[in-house]
N, C-alpha and C positions, 0 to 999 in steps of 0.2 A: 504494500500500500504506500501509495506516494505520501511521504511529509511534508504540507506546507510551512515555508517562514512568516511567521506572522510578524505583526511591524505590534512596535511598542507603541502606549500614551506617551504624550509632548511631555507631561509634567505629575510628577509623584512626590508625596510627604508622606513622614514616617510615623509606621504603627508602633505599638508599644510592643506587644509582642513580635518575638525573634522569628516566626516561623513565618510572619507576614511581612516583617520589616520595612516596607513602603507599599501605598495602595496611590491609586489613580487620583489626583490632587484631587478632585469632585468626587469621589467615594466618601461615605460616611462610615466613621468609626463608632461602635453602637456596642454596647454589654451583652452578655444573651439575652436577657429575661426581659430586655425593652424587642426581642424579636421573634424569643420561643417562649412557648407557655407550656407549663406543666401539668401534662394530662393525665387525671388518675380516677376514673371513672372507672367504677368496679359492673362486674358482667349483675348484677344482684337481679333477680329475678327473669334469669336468661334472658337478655334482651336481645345477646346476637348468640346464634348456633355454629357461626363457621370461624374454624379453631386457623391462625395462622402461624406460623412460624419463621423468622429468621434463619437465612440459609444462605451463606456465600455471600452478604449483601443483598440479597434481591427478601422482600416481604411475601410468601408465596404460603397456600391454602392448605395446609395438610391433609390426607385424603381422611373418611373415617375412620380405613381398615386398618392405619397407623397407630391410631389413639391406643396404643398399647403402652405396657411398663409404665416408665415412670411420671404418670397424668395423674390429676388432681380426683379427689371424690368427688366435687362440684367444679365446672366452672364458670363459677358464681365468683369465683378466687381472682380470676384471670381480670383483664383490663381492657373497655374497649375501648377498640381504634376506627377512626374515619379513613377513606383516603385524602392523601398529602399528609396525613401522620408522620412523623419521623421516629423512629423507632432507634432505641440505643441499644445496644448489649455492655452493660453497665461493670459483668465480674468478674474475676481473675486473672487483672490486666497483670499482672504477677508473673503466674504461669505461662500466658496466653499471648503472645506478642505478635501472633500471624495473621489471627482468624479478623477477617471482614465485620467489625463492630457498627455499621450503619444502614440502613435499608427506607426507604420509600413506599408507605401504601397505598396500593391502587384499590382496595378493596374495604366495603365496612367488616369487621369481624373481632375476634377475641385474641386479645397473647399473654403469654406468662407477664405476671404481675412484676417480675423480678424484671424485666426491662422497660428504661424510661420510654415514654411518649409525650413527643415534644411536637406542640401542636402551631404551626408556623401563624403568625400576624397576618392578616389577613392583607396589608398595604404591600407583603410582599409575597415575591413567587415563589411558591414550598419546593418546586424543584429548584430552583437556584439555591435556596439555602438547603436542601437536600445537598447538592453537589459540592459546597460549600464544605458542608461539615464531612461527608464524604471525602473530599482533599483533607481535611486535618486528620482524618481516621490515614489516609497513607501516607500522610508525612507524621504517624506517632506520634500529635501532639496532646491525643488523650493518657497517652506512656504518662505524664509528667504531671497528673493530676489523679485525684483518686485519694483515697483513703482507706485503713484499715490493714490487717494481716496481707490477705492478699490482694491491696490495693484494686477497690472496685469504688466505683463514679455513683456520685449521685446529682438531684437537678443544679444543686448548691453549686457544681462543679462548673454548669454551666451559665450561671446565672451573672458572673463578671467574665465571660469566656469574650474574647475580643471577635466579633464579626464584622466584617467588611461589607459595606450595599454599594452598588451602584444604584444610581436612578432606578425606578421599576420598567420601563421601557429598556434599559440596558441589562437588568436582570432579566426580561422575556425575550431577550437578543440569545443572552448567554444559555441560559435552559434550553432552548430552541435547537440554538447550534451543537449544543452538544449529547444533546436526546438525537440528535439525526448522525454524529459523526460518531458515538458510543456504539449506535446502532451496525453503523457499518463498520467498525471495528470487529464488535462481539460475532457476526457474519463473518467475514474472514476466518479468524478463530474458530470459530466452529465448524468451515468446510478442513481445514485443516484439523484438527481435532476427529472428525469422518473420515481424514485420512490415512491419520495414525492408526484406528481402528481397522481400519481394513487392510492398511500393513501389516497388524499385528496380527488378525485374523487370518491373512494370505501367508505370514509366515507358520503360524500353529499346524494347516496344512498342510504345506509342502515338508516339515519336521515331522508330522505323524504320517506322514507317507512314510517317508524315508523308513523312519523306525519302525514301523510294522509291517514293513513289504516291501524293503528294500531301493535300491537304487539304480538296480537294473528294470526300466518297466518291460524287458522282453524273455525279460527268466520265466521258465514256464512255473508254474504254480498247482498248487492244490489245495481242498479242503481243510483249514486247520482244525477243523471239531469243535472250536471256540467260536461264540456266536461271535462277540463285539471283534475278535479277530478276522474273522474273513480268511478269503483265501492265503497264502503264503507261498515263496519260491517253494517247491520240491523240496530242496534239498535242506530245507531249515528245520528244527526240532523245535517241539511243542515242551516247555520243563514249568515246573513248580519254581515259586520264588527259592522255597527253602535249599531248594536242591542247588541253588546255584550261589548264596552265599551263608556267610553266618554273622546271626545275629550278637549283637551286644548291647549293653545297655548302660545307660550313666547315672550320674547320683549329683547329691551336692555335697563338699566337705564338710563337715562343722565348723557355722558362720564365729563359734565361738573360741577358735585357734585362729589368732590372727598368721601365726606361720605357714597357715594354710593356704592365702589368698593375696595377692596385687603379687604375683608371679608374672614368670614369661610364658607361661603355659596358655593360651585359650580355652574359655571354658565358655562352650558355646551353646547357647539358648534358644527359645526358638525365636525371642526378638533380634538374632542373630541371622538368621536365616532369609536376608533379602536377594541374596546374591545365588547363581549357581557355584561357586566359588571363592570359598571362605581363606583369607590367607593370617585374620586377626576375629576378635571377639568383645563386646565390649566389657567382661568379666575376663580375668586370669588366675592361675591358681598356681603355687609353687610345685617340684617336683618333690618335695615333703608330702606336699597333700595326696598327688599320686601312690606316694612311697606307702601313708600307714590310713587313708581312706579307701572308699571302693570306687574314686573315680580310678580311672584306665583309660592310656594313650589311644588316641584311636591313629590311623597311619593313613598317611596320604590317599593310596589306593583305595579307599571307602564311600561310599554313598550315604549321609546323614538326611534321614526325614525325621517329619515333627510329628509324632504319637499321640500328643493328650494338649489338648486348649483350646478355647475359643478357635483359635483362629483356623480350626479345622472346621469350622460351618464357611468357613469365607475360601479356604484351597489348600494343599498338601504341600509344606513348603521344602522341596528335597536341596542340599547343596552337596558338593564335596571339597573338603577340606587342602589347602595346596601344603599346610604343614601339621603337625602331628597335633591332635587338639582332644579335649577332653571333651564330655557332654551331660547336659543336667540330665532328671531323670522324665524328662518331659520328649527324652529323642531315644532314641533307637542308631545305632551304625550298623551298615551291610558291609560286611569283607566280601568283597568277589573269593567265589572260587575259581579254579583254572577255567572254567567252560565260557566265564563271561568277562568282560574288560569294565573297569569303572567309570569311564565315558558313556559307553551302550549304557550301560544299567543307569544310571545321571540321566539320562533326554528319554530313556523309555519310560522310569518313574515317571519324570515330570510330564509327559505327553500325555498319561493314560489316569490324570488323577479322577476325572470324569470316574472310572471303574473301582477304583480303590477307594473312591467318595462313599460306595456302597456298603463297607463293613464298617463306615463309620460308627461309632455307636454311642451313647449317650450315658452317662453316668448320673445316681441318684442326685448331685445338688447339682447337675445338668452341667455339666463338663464335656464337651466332647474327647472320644476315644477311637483311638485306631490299634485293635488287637493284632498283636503278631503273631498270633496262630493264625488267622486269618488272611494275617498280609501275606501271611509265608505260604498257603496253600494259592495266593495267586498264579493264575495259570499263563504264559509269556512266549512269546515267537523269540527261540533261538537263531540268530545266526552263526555261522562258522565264524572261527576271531578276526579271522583276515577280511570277512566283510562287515564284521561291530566296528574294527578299526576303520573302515572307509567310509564307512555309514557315519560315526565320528565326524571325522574329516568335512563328508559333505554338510556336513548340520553345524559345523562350526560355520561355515564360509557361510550359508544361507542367514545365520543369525547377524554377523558382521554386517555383510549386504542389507541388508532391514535394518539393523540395528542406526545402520549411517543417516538411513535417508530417514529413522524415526528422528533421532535427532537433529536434525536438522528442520523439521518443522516442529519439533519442540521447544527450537533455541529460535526459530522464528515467532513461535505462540509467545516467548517470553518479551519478545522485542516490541510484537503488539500490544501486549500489557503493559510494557512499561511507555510506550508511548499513552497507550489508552492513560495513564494513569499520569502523566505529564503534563497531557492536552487540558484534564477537567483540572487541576491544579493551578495551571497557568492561566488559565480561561478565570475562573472564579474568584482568585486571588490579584487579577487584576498586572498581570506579569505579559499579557497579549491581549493585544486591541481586537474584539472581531467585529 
């Protein structure tokens, strides 16, 4: 998307706050509370039924079938809002330094009581001051306000907040221009965002070809007896997981032997496991712990997946380790035996977790579980080693090739963000004339 140079105003004086430091000599410098009001209308006798929610910045409807866990007995509780509402996520500016704190309602309906709703003067345009405070939410100037443990806002915070106006005719310039130019930004982004998916969806493909039928498409084939397998070359064998490596298992040392831990050893988790290939951990443990606990080295040539967590309702996260590493008791290691290479067994895990998703099983305070009786009677298209090595090979280069051109309109998606996020800045704060 082409960037235009926009021309600056002739003439500027200075704000008191640093984050604004000069506005367009004709801008007025104004407190919050002479331009937002504090809305705190309670839902009391359900006046509205449609529940909304804050999400990435945008104000959007949550479905009924969502209204699950953690909702209120009434929401009688909740606060309603108009559209032009401006809506804050007021808590744990602490923790939380990333997440999109402002949103805009197009809708009447109800939201958690725990965030502000600042309802815009009527003299002025609620999306301009929308966009307004939106630029201070990406330049972190709510970071430096706040109160409390874990530093969360309340109206107080904004009620001497320094706001910038122009004229209102120059606020329905600005709103205008960039409701149209936000638009065609978030377009872009989004075909490319469609493109990434369909890269990454055309590489899962061509990698589950490979690995369960090979990389010859003229090898003749047969039956493999396995329904989700399908046919197979001839000449490959049909094996049991267990048959082809063995299993191991990890622990944690005792947190109360400090001699135990901030080693060189990796002692790896399953929040560890974003990578196919693990070379560090964000935990370590020393080779004492090894020595007189029940963790055990695990050795390069292995395949490490995540057995028991949450995070087995969301996918089956497998890696392999490039140096000798330990494991909590949340993993499982596979040692190849001779019959299979730890590459093959690495991209066929990870291709087929769709199948292995089926034994997943659920524990009484609802933990997810992956049994290794189970795992291990999984049933697997062997190839000969000389074609797991080339099979390998091809599925390395295939991810590369993808991998380039994902990045690449991911480091473009970033470039439009950060222009996106430049333009309502400069626009609002009076840094470009439009």
């Amino acid at each position: 998307m082409e960037q235009i140079a926009f021309p600056r105003y002739e003439q500027y004086k200075k704000a008191q706050s640093p984050w604004l430091q000069e506005v367009p000599i004709h801008w007025q410098l104004k407190p919050g509370f002479s331009v937002l009001i504090e809305n705190k209308q309670k839902n009391i006798g359900m006046l509205e039924n449609t529940v909304l929610s804050l999400s990435y910045g945008q104000i959007v409807i949550k479905p009924v079938e969502k209204l699950t866990g953690l909702v209120p007995e009434s929401f009688e509780t909740y606060q309603v809002i108009k559209p032009n509402d401006i809506i804050i996520r007021p808590t744990d500016l602490q923790n939380d330094y990333n997440s999109l704190r402002t949103g805009l309602s197009k809708n009447h309906g109800i939201i958690t009581s725990a965030y502000i709703c600042l309802r815009p003067n009527p003299e002025h345009n609620p999306a301009f001051l929308y966009y307004l405070l939106h630029a201070y939410d990406l330049m972190k100037v709510f970071y430096g306000m706040g109160s409390g443990l874990r530093q969360n806002l309340d109206y107080k915070d904004f009620k001497r907040l320094e706001i910038c106006l122009p004229p209102r005719n120059e606020q329905d310039r600005i709103a205008n221009f960039l409701d149209q130019k936000t638009a065609e930004i978030d377009e872009v982004i989004a075909k490319k965002q469609r493109l990434i998916d369909l890269l990454k969806e055309q590489r899962a493909i061509l990698i589950d070809r490979a690995i369960t039928k090979g990389i010859n498409p003229n090898a003749p084939t047969r039956d493999s007896g396995v329904e989700w397998i399908g046919d197979i070359p001839e000449y490959w064998e049909i094996k049991k997981l267990k048959n082809l490596v063995r299993f191991s298992s990890g622990g944690t040392p005792s947190k109360n032997n400090p001699n135990y831990w901030n080693g060189d050893i990796p002692w790896v988790s399953p929040k560890d496991m974003k990578k196919k290939y693990l070379s560090d951990s964000q935990d370590h443990v020393t080779n004492l712990a090894v020595k007189r606990s029940h963790v055990k080295l695990v050795s390069v040539n292995s395949v490490l997946i995540v057995v028991r967590g949450m995070i087995l309702a969301r996918k089956i996260p497998v890696a392999s380790p490039l140096v000798p590493v330990t494991i909590n008791q949340d993993m499982k290691a596979m040692q190849p035996l001779r019959s299979i290479v730890s590459g093959y067994l690495l991209y066929l895990i990870d291709s087929i977790y769709r199948e292995i998703s089926l034994f997943i099983e659920e524990s009484g305070h609802g933990t997810k579980t992956l049994p290794t009786e189970k795992l291990g009677n999984l049933v697997l298209p062997l190839p000969p080693i000389e074609d797991q090595l080339k099979i390998v090979e091809y599925v390395k280069k295939i991810e590369k090739n993808f991998c380039d051109s994902i990045l690449i309109n991911q480091k473009q998606i970033k470039q439009l963000n950060d222009f996106r996020q430049s333009i309502v800045a400069e626009a609002v704060t009076g840094k470009i004339k439009l």
